[in-house]
C-alpha positions in Angstrom: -17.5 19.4 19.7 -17.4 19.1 15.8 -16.6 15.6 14.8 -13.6 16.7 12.7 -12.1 18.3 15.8 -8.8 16.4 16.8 -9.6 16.8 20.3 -12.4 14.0 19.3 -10.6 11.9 17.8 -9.7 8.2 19.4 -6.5 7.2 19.2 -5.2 3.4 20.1 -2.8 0.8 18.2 -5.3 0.1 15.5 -5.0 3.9 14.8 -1.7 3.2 14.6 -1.3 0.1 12.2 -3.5 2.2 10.3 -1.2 4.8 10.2 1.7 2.8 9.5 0.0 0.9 6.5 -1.4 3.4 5.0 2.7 5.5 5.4 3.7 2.2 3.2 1.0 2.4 1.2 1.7 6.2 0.2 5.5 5.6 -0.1 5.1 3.6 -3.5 4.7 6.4 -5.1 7.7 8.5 -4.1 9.8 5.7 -4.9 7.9 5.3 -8.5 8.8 9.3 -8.7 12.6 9.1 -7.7 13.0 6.1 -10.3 11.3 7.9 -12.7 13.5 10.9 -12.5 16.4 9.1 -12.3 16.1 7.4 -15.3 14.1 10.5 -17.3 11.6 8.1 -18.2 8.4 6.6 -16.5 9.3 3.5 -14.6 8.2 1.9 -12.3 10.5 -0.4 -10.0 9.5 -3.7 -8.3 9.9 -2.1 -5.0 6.8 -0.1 -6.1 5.0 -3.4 -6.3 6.5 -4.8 -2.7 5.2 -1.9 -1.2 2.0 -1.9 -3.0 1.7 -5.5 -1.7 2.2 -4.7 2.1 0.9 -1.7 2.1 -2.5 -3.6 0.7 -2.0 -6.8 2.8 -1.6 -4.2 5.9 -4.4 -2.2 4.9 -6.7 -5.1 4.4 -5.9 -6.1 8.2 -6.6 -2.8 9.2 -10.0 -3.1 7.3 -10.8 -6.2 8.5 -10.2 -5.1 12.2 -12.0 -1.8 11.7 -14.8 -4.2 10.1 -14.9 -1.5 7.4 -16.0 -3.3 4.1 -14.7 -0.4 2.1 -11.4 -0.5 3.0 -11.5 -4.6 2.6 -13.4 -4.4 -0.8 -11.5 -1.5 -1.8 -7.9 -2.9 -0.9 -8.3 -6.8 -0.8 -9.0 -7.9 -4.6 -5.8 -5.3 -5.5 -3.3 -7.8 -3.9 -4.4 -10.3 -6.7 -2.6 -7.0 -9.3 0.4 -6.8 -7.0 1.1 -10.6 -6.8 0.7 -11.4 -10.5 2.9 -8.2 -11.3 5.3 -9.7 -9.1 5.1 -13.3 -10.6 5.6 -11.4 -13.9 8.5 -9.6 -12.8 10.1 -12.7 -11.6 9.3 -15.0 -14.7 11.1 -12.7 -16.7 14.2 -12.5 -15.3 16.7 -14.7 -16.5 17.4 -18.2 -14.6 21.0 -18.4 -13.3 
């Protein structure tokens, strides 16, 4: 059987999670798209970078189980973008 042949494929939870993060992952831009139509403008919301930042975390943990190193190096030093975008976000906002 030919490797990209579903039949071969192995599915367990891992599979899953991977699924799963890489569904949250995706999603970040579809909400990035709907704000951006909404408002007729580019923009991008902070749920964009919430979902960036467990999508990545999730996808790290997938990585790190999988023992891939590229999915670890490519995800992993991303979160460090996502956290300080966040801090940004929130240091801006006015203090109540």
């Amino acid at each position: 059987m030919h490797p990209y042949d579903p039949r071969t494929w192995h599915w367990d939870l891992l599979a899953a999670f991977g699924f799963v993060a890489q569904a949250l992952f995706a999603a970040r831009f579809l909400v990035q798209w709907i704000a951006s139509e909404r408002r007729k403008v580019s923009h991008v919301p902070v749920t964009f970078w919430y979902l960036s930042l467990v999508g990545g975390i999730l996808m790290t943990v997938y990585g790190v189980f999988r023992r891939d190193p590229v999915i670890i190096l490519g995800q992993a030093p991303a979160l460090i973008v996502y956290i300080r975008n966040l801090m940004l976000i929130r240091s801006s906002r006015p203090q109540v």
